[in-house]
Residue frames as a rotation matrix with the C-alpha (Angstrom) as fourth column:
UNK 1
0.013 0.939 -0.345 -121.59
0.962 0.082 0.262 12.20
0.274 -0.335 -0.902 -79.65
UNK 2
-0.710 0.186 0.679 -123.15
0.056 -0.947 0.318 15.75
0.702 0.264 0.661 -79.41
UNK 3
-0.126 0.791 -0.599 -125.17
0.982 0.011 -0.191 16.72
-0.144 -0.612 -0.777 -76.53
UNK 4
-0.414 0.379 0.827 -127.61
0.685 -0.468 0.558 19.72
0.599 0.798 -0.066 -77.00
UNK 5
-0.939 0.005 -0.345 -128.09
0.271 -0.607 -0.747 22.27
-0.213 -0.794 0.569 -74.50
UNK 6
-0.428 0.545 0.721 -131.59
0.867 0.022 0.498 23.30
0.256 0.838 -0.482 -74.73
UNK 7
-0.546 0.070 -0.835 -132.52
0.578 -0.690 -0.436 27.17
-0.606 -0.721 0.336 -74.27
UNK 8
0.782 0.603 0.158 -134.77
0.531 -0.510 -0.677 29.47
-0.328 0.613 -0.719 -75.71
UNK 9
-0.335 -0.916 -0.222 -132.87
0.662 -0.396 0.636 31.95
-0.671 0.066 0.739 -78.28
UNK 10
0.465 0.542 -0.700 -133.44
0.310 -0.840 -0.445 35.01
-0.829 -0.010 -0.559 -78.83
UNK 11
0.485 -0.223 0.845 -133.11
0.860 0.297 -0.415 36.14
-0.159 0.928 0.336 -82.47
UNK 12
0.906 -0.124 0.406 -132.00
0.006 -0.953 -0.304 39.94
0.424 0.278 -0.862 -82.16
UNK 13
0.874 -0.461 0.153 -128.74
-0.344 -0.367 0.864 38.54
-0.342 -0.808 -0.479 -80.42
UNK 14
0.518 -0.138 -0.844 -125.69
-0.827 0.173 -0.536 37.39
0.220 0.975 -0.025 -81.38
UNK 15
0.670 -0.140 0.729 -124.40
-0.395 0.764 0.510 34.13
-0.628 -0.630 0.457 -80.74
UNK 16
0.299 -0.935 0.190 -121.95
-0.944 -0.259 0.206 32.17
-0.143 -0.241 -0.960 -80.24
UNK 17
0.495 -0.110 -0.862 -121.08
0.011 0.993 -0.120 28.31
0.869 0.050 0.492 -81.17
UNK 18
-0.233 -0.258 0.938 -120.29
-0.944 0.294 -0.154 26.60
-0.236 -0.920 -0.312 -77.86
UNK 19
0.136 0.215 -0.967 -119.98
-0.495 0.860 0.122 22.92
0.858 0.462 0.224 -79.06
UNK 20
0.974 0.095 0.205 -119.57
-0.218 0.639 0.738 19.72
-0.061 -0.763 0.643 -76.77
UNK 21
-0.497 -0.864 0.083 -116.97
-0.850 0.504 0.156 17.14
-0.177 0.007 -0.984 -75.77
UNK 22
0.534 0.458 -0.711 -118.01
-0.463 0.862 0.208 13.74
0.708 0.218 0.672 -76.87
UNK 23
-0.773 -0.271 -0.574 -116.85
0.148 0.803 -0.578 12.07
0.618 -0.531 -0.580 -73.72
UNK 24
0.249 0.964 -0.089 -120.06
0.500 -0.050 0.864 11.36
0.829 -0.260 -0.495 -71.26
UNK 25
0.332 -0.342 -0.879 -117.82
0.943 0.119 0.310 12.09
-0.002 -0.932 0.362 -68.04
UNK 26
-0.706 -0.503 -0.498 -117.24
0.646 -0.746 -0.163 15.26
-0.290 -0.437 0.852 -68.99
UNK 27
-0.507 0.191 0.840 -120.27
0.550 -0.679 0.486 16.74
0.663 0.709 0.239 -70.16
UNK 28
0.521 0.507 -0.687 -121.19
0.841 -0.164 0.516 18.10
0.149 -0.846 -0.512 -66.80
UNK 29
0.285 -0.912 -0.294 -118.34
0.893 0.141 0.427 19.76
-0.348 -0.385 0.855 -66.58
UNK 30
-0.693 -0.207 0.691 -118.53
0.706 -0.387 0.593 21.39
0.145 0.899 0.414 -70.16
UNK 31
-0.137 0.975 0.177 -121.98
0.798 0.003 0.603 22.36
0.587 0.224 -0.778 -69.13
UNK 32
0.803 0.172 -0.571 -121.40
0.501 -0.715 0.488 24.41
-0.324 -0.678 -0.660 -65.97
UNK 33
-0.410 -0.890 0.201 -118.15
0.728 -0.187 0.659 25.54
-0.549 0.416 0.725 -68.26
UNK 34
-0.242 0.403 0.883 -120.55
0.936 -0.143 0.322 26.81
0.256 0.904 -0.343 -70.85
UNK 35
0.660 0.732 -0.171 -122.85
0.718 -0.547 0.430 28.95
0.222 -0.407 -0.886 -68.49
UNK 36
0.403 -0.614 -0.678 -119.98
0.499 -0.474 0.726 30.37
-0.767 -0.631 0.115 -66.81
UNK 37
-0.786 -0.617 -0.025 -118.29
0.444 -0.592 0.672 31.78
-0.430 0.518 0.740 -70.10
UNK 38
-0.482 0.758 0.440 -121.70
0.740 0.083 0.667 32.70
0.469 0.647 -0.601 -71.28
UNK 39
0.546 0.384 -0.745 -122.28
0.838 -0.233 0.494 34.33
0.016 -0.894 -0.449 -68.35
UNK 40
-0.307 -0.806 -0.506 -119.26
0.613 -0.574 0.543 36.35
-0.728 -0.144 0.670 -68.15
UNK 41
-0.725 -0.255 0.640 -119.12
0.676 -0.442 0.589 37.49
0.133 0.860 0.493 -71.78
UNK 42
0.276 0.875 0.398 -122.98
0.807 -0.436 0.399 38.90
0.523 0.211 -0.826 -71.17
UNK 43
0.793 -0.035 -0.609 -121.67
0.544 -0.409 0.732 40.99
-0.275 -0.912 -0.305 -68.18
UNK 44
-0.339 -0.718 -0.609 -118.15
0.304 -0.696 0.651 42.60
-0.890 0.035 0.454 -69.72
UNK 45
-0.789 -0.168 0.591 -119.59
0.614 -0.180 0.768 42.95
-0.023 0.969 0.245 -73.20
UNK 46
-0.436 0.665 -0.606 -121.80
-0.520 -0.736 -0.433 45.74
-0.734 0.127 0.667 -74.64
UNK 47
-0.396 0.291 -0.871 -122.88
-0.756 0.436 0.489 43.50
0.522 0.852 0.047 -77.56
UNK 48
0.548 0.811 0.205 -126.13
-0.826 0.563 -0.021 41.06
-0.132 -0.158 0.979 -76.94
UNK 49
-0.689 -0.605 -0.400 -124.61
-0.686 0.722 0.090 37.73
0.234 0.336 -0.912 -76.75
UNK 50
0.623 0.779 0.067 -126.77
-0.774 0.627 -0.089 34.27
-0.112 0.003 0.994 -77.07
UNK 51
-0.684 -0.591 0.427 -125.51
-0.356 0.782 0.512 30.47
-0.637 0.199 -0.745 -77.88
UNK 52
0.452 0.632 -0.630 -126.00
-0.869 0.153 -0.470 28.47
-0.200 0.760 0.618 -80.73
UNK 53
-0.082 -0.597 0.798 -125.29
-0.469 0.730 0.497 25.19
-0.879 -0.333 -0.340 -81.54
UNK 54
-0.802 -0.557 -0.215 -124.33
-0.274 0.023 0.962 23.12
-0.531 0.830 -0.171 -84.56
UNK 55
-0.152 0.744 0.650 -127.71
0.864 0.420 -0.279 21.74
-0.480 0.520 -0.707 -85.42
UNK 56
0.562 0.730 -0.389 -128.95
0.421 -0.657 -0.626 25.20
-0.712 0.188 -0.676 -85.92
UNK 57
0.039 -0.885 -0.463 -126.04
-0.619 -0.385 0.684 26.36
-0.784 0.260 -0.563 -87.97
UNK 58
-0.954 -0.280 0.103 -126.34
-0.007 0.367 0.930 23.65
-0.298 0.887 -0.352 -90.17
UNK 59
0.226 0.971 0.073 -130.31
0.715 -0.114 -0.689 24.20
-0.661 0.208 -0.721 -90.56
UNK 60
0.594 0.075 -0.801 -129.23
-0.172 -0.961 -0.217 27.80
-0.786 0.267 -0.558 -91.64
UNK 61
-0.406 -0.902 -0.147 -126.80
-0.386 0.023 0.922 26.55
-0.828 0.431 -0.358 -94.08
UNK 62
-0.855 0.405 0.322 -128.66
0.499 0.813 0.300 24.24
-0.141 0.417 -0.898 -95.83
UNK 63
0.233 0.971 0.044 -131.16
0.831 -0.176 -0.528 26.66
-0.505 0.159 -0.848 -96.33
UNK 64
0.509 -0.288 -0.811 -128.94
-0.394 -0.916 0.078 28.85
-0.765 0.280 -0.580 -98.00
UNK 65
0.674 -0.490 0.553 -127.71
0.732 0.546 -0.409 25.70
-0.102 0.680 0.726 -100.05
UNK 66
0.299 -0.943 -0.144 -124.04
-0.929 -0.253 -0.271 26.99
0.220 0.215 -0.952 -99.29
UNK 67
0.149 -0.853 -0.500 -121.04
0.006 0.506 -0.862 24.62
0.989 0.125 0.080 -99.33
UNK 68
0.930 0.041 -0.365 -119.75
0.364 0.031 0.931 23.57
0.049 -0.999 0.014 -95.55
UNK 69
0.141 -0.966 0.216 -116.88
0.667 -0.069 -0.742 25.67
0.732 0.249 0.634 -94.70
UNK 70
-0.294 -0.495 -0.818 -115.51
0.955 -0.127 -0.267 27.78
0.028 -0.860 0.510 -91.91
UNK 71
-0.999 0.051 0.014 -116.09
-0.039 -0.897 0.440 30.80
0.035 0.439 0.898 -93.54
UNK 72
-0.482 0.759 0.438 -119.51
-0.467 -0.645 0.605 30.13
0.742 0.087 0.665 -94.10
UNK 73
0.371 0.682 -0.630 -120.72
0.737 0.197 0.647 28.71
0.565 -0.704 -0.430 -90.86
UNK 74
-0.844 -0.536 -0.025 -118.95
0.533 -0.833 -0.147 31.71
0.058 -0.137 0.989 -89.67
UNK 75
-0.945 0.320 -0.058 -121.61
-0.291 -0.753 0.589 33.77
0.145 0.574 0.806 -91.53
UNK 76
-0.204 0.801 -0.563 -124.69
0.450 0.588 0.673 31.33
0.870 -0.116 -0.480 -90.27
UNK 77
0.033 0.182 -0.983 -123.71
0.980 0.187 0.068 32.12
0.196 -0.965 -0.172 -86.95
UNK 78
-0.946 -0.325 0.008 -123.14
0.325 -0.943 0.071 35.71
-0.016 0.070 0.997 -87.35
UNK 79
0.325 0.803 0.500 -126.73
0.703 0.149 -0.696 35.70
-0.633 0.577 -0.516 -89.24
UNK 80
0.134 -0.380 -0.915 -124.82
-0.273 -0.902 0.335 37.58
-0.953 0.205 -0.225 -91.50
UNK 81
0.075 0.209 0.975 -126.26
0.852 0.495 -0.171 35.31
-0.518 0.844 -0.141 -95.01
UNK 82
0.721 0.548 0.425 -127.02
0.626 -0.252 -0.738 38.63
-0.297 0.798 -0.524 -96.49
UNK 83
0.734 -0.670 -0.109 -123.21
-0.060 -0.224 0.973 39.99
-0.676 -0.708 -0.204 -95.97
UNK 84
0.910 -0.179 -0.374 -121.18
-0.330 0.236 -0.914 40.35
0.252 0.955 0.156 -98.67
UNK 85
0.706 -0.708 0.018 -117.95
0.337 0.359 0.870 38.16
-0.622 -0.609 0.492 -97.81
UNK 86
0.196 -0.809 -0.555 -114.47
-0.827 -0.441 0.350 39.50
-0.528 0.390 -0.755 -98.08
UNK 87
0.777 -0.374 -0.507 -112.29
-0.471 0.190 -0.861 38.40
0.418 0.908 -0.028 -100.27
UNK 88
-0.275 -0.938 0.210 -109.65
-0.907 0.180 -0.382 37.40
0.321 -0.295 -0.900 -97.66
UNK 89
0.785 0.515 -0.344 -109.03
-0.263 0.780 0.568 34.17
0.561 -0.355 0.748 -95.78
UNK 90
-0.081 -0.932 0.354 -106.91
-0.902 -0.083 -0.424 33.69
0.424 -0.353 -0.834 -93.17
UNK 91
0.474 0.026 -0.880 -105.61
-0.055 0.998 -0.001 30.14
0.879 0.049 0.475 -92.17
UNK 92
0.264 -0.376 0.888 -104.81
-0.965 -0.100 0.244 29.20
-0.003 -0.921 -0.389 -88.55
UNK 93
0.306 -0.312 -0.899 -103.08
-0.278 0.874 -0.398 25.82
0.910 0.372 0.181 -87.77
UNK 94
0.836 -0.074 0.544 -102.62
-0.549 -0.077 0.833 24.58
-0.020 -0.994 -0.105 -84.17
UNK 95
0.207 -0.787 -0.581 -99.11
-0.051 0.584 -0.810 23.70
0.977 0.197 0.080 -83.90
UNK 96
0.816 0.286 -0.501 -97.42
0.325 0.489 0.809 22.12
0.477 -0.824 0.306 -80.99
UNK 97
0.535 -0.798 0.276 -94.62
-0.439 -0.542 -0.717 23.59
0.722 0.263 -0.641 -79.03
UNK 98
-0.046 -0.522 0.852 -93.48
-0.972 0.219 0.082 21.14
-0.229 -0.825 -0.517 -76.50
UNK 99
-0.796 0.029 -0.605 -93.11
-0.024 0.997 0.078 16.97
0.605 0.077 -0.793 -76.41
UNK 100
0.822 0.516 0.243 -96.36
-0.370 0.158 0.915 15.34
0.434 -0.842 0.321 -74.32
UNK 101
0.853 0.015 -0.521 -94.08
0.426 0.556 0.714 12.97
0.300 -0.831 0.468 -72.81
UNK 102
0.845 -0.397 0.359 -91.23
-0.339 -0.916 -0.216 14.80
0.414 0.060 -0.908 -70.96
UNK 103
-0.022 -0.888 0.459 -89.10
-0.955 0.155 0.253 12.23
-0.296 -0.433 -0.852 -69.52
UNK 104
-0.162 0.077 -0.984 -88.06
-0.428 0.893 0.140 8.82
0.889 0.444 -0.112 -70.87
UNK 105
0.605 0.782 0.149 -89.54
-0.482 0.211 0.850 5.82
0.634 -0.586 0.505 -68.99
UNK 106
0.747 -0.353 -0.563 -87.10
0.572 0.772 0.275 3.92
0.337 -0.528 0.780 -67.61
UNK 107
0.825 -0.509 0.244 -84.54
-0.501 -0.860 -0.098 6.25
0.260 -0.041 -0.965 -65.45
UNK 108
0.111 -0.953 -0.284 -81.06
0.059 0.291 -0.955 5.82
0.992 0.089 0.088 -65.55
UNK 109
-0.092 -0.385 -0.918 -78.57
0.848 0.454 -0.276 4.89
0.523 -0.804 0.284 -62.06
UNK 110
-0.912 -0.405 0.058 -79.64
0.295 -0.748 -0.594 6.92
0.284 -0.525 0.802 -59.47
UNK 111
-0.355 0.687 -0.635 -82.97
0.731 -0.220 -0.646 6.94
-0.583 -0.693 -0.424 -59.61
UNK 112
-0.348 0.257 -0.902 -83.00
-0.267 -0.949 -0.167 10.26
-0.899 0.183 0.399 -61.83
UNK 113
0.293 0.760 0.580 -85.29
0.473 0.412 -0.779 10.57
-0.831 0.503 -0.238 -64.93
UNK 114
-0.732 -0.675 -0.085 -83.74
0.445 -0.570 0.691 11.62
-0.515 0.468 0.718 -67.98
UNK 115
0.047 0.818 -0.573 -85.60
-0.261 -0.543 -0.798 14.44
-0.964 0.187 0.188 -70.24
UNK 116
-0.107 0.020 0.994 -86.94
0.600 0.799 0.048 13.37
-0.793 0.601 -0.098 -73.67
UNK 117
0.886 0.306 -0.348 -86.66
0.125 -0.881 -0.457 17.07
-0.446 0.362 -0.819 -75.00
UNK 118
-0.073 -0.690 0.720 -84.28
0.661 -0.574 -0.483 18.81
0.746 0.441 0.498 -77.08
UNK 119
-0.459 -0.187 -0.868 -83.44
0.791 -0.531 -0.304 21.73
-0.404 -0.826 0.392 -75.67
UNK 120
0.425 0.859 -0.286 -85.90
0.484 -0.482 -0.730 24.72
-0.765 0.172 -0.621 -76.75
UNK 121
0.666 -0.306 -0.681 -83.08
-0.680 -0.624 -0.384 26.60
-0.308 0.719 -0.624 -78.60
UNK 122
0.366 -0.669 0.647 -80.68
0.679 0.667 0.306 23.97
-0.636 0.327 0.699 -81.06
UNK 123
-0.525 -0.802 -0.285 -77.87
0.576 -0.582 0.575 26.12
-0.627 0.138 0.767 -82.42
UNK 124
-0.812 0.131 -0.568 -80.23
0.331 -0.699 -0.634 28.75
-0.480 -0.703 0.524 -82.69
UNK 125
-0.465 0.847 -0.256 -83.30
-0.135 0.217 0.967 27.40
0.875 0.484 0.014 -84.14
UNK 126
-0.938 0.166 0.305 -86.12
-0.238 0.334 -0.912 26.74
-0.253 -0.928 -0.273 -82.46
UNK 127
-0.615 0.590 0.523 -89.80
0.524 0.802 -0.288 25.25
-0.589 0.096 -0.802 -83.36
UNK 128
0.491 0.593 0.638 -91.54
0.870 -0.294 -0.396 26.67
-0.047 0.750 -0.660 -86.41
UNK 129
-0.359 -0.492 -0.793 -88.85
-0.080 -0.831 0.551 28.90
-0.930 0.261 0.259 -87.09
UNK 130
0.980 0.194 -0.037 -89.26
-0.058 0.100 -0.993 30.00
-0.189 0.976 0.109 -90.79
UNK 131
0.040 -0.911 -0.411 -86.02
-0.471 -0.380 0.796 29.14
-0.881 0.162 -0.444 -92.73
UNK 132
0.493 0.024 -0.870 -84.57
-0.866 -0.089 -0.493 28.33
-0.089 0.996 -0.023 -95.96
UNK 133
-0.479 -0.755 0.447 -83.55
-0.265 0.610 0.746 25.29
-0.837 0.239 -0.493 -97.37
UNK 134
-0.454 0.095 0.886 -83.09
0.805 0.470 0.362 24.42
-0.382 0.877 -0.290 -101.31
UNK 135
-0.884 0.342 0.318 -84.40
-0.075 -0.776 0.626 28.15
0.461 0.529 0.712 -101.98
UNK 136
-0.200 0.947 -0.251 -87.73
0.289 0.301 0.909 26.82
0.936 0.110 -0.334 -100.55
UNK 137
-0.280 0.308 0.909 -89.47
-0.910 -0.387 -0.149 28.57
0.306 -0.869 0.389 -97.23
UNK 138
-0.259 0.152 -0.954 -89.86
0.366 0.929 0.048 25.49
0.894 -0.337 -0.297 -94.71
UNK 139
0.360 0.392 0.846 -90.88
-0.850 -0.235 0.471 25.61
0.383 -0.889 0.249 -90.97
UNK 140
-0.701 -0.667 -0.252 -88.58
-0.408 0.665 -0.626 23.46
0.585 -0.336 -0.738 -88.43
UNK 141
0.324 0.920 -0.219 -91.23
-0.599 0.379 0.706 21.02
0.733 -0.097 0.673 -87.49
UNK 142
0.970 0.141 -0.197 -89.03
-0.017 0.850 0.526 18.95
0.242 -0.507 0.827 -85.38
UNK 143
0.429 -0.891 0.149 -85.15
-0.819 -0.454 -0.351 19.40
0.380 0.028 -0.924 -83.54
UNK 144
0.715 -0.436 -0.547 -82.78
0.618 0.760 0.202 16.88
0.327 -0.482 0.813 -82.12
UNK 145
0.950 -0.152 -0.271 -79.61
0.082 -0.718 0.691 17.90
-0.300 -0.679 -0.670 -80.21
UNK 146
0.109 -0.857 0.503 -77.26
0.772 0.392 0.501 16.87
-0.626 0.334 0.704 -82.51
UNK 147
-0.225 -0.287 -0.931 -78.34
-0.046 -0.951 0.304 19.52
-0.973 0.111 0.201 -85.33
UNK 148
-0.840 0.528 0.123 -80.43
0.325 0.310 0.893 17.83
0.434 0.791 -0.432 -87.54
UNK 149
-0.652 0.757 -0.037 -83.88
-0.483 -0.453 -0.750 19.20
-0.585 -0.471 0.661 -87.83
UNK 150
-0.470 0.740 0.481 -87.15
0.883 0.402 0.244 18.14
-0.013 0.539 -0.842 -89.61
UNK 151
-0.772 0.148 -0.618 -88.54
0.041 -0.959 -0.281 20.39
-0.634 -0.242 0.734 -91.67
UNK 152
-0.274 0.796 0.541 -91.87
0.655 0.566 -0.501 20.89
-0.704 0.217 -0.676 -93.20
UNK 153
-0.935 -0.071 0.348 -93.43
0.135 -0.977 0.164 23.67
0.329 0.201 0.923 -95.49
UNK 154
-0.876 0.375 0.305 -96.85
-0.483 -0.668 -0.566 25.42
-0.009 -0.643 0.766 -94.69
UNK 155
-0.436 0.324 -0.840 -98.85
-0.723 0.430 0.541 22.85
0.536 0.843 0.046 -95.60
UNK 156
0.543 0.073 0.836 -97.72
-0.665 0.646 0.375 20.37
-0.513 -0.760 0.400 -93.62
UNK 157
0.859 -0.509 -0.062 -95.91
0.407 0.751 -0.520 18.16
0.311 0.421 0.852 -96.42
UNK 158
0.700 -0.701 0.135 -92.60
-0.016 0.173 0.985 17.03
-0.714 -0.692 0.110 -95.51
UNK 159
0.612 -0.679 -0.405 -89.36
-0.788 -0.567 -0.240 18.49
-0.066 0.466 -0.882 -96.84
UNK 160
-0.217 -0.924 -0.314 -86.42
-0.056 0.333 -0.941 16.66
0.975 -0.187 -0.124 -95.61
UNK 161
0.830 0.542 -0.128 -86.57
0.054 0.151 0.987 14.58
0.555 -0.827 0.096 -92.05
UNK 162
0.500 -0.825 -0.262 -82.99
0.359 -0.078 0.930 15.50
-0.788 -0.560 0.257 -90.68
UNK 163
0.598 -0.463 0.654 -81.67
0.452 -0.480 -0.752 18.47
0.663 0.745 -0.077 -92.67
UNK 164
-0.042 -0.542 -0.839 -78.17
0.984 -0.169 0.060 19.47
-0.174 -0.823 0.540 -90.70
UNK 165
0.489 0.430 -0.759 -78.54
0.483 -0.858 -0.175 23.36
-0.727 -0.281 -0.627 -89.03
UNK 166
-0.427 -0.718 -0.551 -75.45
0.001 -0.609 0.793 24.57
-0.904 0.338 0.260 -91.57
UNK 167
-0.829 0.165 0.535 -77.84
0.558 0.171 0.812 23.97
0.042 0.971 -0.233 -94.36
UNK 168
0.279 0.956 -0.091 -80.79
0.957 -0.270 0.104 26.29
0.075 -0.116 -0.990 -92.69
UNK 169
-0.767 -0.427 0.479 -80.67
0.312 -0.901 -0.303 29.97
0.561 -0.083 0.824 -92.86
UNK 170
-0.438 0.688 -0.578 -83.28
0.681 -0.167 -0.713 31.92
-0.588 -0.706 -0.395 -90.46
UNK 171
-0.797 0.228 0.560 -85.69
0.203 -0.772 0.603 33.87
0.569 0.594 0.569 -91.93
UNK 172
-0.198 0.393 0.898 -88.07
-0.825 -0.561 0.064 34.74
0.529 -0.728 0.435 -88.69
Protein backbone atom coordinates (compact mmCIF):
# COMPACT_ATOMS: atom_id res chain seq x y z
CA UNK A 1 0.00 0.00 0.00
CA UNK A 2 1.00 3.53 -1.25
CA UNK A 3 -0.27 6.54 0.40
CA UNK A 4 -0.22 9.85 -1.66
CA UNK A 5 0.73 13.02 -0.24
CA UNK A 6 -1.30 15.56 -1.92
CA UNK A 7 0.36 19.09 -2.84
CA UNK A 8 0.23 21.37 -5.51
CA UNK A 9 3.54 21.10 -7.83
CA UNK A 10 5.08 23.43 -9.31
CA UNK A 11 6.45 22.55 -12.78
CA UNK A 12 9.66 24.88 -13.11
CA UNK A 13 11.10 22.83 -10.05
CA UNK A 14 12.84 19.95 -9.56
CA UNK A 15 11.71 17.13 -7.69
CA UNK A 16 12.31 14.59 -5.88
CA UNK A 17 10.66 10.91 -5.41
CA UNK A 18 9.83 10.61 -1.71
CA UNK A 19 7.89 7.25 -1.72
CA UNK A 20 5.95 5.63 1.33
CA UNK A 21 6.23 2.77 3.80
CA UNK A 22 3.41 0.36 3.34
CA UNK A 23 2.90 -0.16 7.01
CA UNK A 24 -0.29 2.07 8.31
CA UNK A 25 1.53 2.75 11.79
CA UNK A 26 4.08 4.37 10.30
CA UNK A 27 2.79 6.58 7.82
CA UNK A 28 2.57 9.48 10.17
CA UNK A 29 5.77 9.26 10.93
CA UNK A 30 7.05 9.06 7.21
CA UNK A 31 4.89 12.06 6.69
CA UNK A 32 6.26 14.57 9.20
CA UNK A 33 9.74 12.70 7.96
CA UNK A 34 8.97 13.84 4.46
CA UNK A 35 8.28 17.63 5.24
CA UNK A 36 11.20 17.82 7.37
CA UNK A 37 13.75 16.58 4.62
CA UNK A 38 11.83 18.59 2.14
CA UNK A 39 12.08 21.32 4.16
CA UNK A 40 15.65 21.26 4.84
CA UNK A 41 16.88 20.52 1.33
CA UNK A 42 14.72 23.87 0.18
CA UNK A 43 16.71 25.96 2.78
CA UNK A 44 20.60 24.61 2.18
CA UNK A 45 20.10 24.18 -1.55
CA UNK A 46 20.31 26.81 -4.34
CA UNK A 47 18.40 24.52 -6.76
CA UNK A 48 14.30 24.73 -6.68
CA UNK A 49 13.36 21.55 -5.11
CA UNK A 50 9.56 20.04 -5.23
CA UNK A 51 8.24 16.24 -4.54
CA UNK A 52 6.92 13.85 -6.76
CA UNK A 53 5.51 10.72 -6.37
CA UNK A 54 5.29 7.43 -8.23
CA UNK A 55 1.92 7.86 -9.81
CA UNK A 56 3.19 10.86 -11.59
CA UNK A 57 6.39 9.30 -12.74
CA UNK A 58 4.70 6.55 -14.12
CA UNK A 59 2.03 8.92 -15.98
CA UNK A 60 5.24 10.53 -17.53
CA UNK A 61 6.60 7.29 -18.56
CA UNK A 62 3.92 5.85 -20.17
CA UNK A 63 3.57 8.77 -22.12
CA UNK A 64 6.84 8.48 -23.43
CA UNK A 65 6.05 4.66 -24.04
CA UNK A 66 9.60 3.95 -22.42
CA UNK A 67 10.43 0.59 -20.80
CA UNK A 68 10.33 0.71 -16.68
CA UNK A 69 13.77 1.06 -15.47
CA UNK A 70 15.83 3.04 -13.04
CA UNK A 71 17.47 4.89 -15.50
CA UNK A 72 14.47 5.99 -17.00
CA UNK A 73 12.28 6.96 -14.13
CA UNK A 74 15.39 8.70 -13.24
CA UNK A 75 14.84 10.86 -16.37
CA UNK A 76 10.80 11.25 -15.65
CA UNK A 77 11.68 12.69 -12.53
CA UNK A 78 14.42 14.85 -13.63
CA UNK A 79 11.85 15.98 -16.57
CA UNK A 80 14.76 15.39 -18.44
CA UNK A 81 12.63 13.03 -21.51
CA UNK A 82 14.28 15.26 -23.97
CA UNK A 83 18.02 14.43 -22.54
CA UNK A 84 20.11 12.48 -24.37
CA UNK A 85 21.13 9.50 -21.92
CA UNK A 86 24.68 8.51 -21.31
CA UNK A 87 25.91 5.61 -22.24
CA UNK A 88 27.03 4.56 -18.72
CA UNK A 89 25.27 2.64 -15.96
CA UNK A 90 26.31 2.24 -12.76
CA UNK A 91 24.97 -0.64 -10.48
CA UNK A 92 24.59 -0.25 -6.70
CA UNK A 93 23.72 -3.33 -4.51
CA UNK A 94 22.89 -2.97 -0.78
CA UNK A 95 25.01 -5.39 0.90
CA UNK A 96 25.00 -6.24 4.53
CA UNK A 97 27.86 -5.85 6.87
CA UNK A 98 26.92 -7.20 10.18
CA UNK A 99 24.58 -10.42 11.49
CA UNK A 100 20.82 -9.00 12.67
CA UNK A 101 20.91 -11.33 15.45
CA UNK A 102 24.05 -10.74 17.61
CA UNK A 103 23.91 -13.16 20.32
CA UNK A 104 22.73 -16.78 20.35
CA UNK A 105 19.50 -17.41 22.32
CA UNK A 106 20.03 -19.53 24.91
CA UNK A 107 23.22 -18.29 27.13
CA UNK A 108 25.65 -20.51 28.35
CA UNK A 109 26.59 -21.07 32.59
CA UNK A 110 26.75 -17.92 34.03
CA UNK A 111 24.21 -16.19 32.75
CA UNK A 112 26.52 -14.66 29.87
CA UNK A 113 25.29 -14.51 26.20
CA UNK A 114 27.50 -15.84 23.71
CA UNK A 115 28.08 -13.71 20.30
CA UNK A 116 26.76 -15.21 17.02
CA UNK A 117 29.45 -13.20 14.95
CA UNK A 118 32.61 -14.08 13.45
CA UNK A 119 34.93 -11.80 14.24
CA UNK A 120 35.03 -8.74 11.64
CA UNK A 121 38.59 -9.64 10.45
CA UNK A 122 39.07 -13.89 9.74
CA UNK A 123 42.74 -14.39 8.93
CA UNK A 124 42.60 -11.31 7.18
CA UNK A 125 39.55 -11.25 5.16
CA UNK A 126 36.77 -9.53 5.88
CA UNK A 127 33.10 -9.02 4.19
CA UNK A 128 32.99 -8.32 0.47
CA UNK A 129 36.54 -8.41 0.20
CA UNK A 130 37.33 -8.93 -3.57
CA UNK A 131 39.51 -12.11 -3.97
CA UNK A 132 40.48 -14.83 -6.17
CA UNK A 133 39.52 -18.19 -6.29
CA UNK A 134 39.77 -20.73 -9.46
CA UNK A 135 41.17 -17.57 -11.49
CA UNK A 136 37.61 -16.16 -11.00
CA UNK A 137 37.00 -12.56 -9.07
CA UNK A 138 34.49 -13.56 -6.13
CA UNK A 139 33.36 -11.36 -3.13
CA UNK A 140 33.49 -13.11 0.51
CA UNK A 141 29.81 -13.09 1.08
CA UNK A 142 29.97 -14.89 4.29
CA UNK A 143 33.04 -15.87 7.17
CA UNK A 144 33.12 -18.40 9.92
CA UNK A 145 35.99 -18.56 12.46
CA UNK A 146 37.41 -21.54 11.47
CA UNK A 147 38.56 -20.19 7.86
CA UNK A 148 36.14 -21.23 5.60
CA UNK A 149 34.37 -18.50 3.78
CA UNK A 150 31.39 -18.27 1.34
CA UNK A 151 31.96 -16.74 -1.59
CA UNK A 152 29.88 -15.22 -4.25
CA UNK A 153 30.67 -13.30 -7.58
CA UNK A 154 29.05 -9.86 -8.50
CA UNK A 155 26.00 -11.05 -9.33
CA UNK A 156 25.09 -12.64 -6.51
CA UNK A 157 25.41 -16.41 -7.83
CA UNK A 158 27.15 -18.62 -5.57
CA UNK A 159 30.72 -19.85 -6.04
CA UNK A 160 31.70 -22.25 -3.43
CA UNK A 161 29.87 -22.21 0.27
CA UNK A 162 33.06 -22.88 2.50
CA UNK A 163 36.17 -22.24 0.38
CA UNK A 164 39.27 -22.56 3.10
CA UNK A 165 41.23 -18.81 3.46
CA UNK A 166 44.66 -20.64 1.92
CA UNK A 167 42.75 -20.97 -1.27
CA UNK A 168 41.75 -16.98 -1.39
CA UNK A 169 44.16 -14.42 -2.46
CA UNK A 170 43.11 -10.60 -1.71
CA UNK A 171 42.64 -8.48 -4.37
CA UNK A 172 40.98 -5.21 -2.50
Amino acid sequence: MFMVLKKNLMPDKTEILLEKWDRPEAIEQQETLIIAVAQRLRNELVIPVGQTFGYITKLKREQAKLEKTHMVDARCIADGMKAIPCDTEYHTRALRHHNRQLHKVNPIKGGKRKLNQAPRKVFGFMLWDKVLYNNQECFISGRRSSGSFAVKTLEGKSVHNGVSCKKLKLLE
